[in-house]
ZALUM-435244 format. One record per residue (C-alpha): z, x negated, y; residue in one letter. Coordinates in pm, whole numbers, padded with zeros to 5 digits, always signed. Each point is the difference from the previous one (the first is absolute). Layout:
residues N
ZXYA...
***
This chain:
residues 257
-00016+01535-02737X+00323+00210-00094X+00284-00303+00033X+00144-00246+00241X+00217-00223-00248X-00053-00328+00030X-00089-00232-00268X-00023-00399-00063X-00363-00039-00113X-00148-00315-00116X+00096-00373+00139X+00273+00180+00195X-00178+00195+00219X+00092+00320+00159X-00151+00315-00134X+00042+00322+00210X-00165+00354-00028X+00058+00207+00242X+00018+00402-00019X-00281+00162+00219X-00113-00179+00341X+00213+00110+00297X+00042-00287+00210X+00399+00028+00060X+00029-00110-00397X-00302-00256-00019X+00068-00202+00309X+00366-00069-00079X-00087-00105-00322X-00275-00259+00139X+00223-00152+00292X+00216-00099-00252X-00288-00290+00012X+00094-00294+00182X-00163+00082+00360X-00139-00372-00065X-00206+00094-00296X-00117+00357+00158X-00142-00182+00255X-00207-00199-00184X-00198+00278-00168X-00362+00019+00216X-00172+00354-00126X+00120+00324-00145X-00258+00264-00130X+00141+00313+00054X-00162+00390+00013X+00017+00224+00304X+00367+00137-00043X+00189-00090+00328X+00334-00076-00289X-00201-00276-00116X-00113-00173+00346X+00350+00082+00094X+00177-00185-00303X-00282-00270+00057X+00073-00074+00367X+00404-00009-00037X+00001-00203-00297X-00295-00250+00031X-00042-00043+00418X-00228-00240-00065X-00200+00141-00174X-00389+00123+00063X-00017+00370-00127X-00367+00092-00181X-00080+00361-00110X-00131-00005-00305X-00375+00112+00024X+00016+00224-00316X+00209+00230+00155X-00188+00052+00306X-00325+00019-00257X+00188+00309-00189X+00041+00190+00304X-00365-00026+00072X-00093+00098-00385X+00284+00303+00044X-00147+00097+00278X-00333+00013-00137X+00147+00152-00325X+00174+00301+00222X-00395+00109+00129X-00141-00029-00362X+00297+00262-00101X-00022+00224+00285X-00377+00080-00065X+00089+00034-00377X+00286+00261+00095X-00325+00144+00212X-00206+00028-00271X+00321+00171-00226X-00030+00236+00234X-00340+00043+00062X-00046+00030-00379X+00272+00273-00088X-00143+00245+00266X-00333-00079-00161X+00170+00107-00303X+00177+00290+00148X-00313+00111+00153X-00191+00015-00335X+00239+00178-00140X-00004+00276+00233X-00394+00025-00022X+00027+00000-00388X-00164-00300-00028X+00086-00329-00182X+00081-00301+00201X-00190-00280-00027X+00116-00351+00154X-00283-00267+00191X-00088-00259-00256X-00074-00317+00200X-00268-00216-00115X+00219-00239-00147X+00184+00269-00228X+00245+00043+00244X+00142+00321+00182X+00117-00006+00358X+00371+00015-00105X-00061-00273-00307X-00219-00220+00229X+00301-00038+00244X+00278-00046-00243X-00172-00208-00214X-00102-00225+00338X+00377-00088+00040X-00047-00421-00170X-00344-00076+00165X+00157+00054+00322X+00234-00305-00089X-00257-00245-00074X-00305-00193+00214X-00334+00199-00102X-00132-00346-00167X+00286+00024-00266X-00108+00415-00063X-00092+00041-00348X-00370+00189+00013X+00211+00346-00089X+00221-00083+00294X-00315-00099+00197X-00196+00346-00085X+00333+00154+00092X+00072-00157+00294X-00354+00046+00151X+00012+00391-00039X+00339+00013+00141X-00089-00188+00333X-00320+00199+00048X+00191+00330-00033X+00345-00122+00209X-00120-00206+00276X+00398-00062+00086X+00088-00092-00297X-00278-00287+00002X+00148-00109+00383X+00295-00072-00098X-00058-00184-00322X-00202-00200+00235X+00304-00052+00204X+00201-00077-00295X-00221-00268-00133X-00084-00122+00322X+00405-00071+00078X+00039-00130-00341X-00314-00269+00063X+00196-00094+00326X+00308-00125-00178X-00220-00178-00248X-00267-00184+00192X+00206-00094+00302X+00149-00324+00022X+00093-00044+00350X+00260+00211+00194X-00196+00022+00308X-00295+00163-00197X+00240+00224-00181X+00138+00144+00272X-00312+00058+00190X-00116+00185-00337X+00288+00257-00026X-00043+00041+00341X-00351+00126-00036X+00082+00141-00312X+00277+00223+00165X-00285+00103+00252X-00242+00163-00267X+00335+00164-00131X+00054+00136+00332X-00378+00129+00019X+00002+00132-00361X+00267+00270+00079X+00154-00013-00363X+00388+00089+00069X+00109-00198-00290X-00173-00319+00101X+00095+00037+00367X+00360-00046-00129X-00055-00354-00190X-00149-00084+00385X+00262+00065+00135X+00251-00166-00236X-00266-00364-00010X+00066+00023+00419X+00401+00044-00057X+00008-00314-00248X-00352-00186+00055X+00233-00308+00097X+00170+00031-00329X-00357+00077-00174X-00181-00261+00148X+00228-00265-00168X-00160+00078-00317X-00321-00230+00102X+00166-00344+00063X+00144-00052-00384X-00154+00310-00166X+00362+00095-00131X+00047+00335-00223X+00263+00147-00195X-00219-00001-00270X+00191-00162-00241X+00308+00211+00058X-00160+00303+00003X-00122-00133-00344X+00327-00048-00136X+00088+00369+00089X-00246+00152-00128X+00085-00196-00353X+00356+00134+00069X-00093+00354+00064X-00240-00005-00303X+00266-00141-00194X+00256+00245+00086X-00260+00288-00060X-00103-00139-00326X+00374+00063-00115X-00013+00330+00184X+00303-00089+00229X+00295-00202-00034X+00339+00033-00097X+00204-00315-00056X-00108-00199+00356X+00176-00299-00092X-00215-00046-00331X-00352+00157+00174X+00081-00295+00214X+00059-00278-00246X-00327+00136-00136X-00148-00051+00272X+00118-00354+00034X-00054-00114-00332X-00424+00172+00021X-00062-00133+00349X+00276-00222+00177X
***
């Protein structure tokens, strides 16, 4: 948000938003809290910026800090995403020397047609959404699609296996013992799968698996926050912007508060 006034919302209670997230302006704010009622808040759900688990420690000592699971989930489908567009940029390239080459042989270029209509280039941008989603939910385009890609890009079909396999972990866990174990071996296929991108989410699960692990005694998410930003952001997009914060803000209030 783009303010810090303070407002008296409804029943009397203090209404604050805060301008960006550095820690020196949000933990101020919050110790203005009675130490006595910041004590007696049991869980936070927080991502993997070291502002937030600062903010959270100083304010709310008591406190048990959980990562949300999403976020370590996005790294593993960003990770996955960065090999699907590295082959593509491959294939660019691969393609306009093909090109290039006809040319100079005065000949006219024609692309591989795949046998589900697809070229090379098409097949990998158009494989961007099915990478996002178990194969049982794949629509039988997606399925066709997804099939040919895997057989031709062997990588690309590892680590949507490691993907979906970190993804099942957070789901179908329910103990912390078991979850831990499971990232664990999870973080050893990483190591043996020698995908850059993936050895870096390894790496960050071992720096905060205490943190992580949290996630499987309550199941807590910021799901609901992140939510109610996304509602904001479309909101403020839908209106291309904003202007007047104070009134984008009693908006806001009077479509969602």
């Amino acid at each position: 948000m783009v303010t810090n006034k303070e407002a008296k919302g409804k029943k009397g209670t203090l209404v604050a938003i805060i301008e960006g997230t550095k820690s020196d302006n949000i933990i101020p704010f919050l110790q203005k809290l009675s130490q006595r009622k910041r004590n007696k808040v049991e869980e936070i759900t927080l991502d993997l910026a070291g502002n937030m688990g600062l903010i959270a420690k100083r304010c709310f000592p008591n406190a048990v800090q959980v990562i949300d699971r999403f976020h370590v989930q996005q790294l593993a489908s960003e990770a996955l995403q960065e090999i699907r567009i590295k082959y593509r940029w491959d294939a660019m390239d691969a393609e306009n020397m093909a090109i290039e080459n006809a040319k100079e042989e005065g000949k006219a270029y024609t692309p591989e047609v795949l046998e589900n209509g697809d070229t090379i280039k098409q097949l990998l941008a158009r494989s961007r959404y099915l990478l996002y989603k178990w194969h049982q939910n794949w629509t039988k385009e997606q399925e066709q699609r997804g099939l040919i890609l895997f057989e031709k890009y062997p990588d690309i079909k590892k680590a949507y296996d490691l993907a979906q396999e970190l993804s099942w972990i957070f789901t179908n866990t329910k103990e912390k013992i078991y979850g831990l174990t499971r990232l664990a071996k999870w973080c050893e296929k990483v190591e043996q799968s020698g995908f850059k991108s993936f050895n870096t989410i390894s790496r960050t699960i071992n720096n905060h698996y205490k943190n992580i692990i949290n996630y499987f005694d309550n199941r807590s998410t910021n799901a609901s926050a992140e939510s109610f930003n996304a509602k904001i952001k479309a909101f403020r997009a839908q209106h291309r912007g904003v202007r007047n914060i104070n009134f984008f803000l009693f908006r806001l209030a009077k479509l969602y508060a």
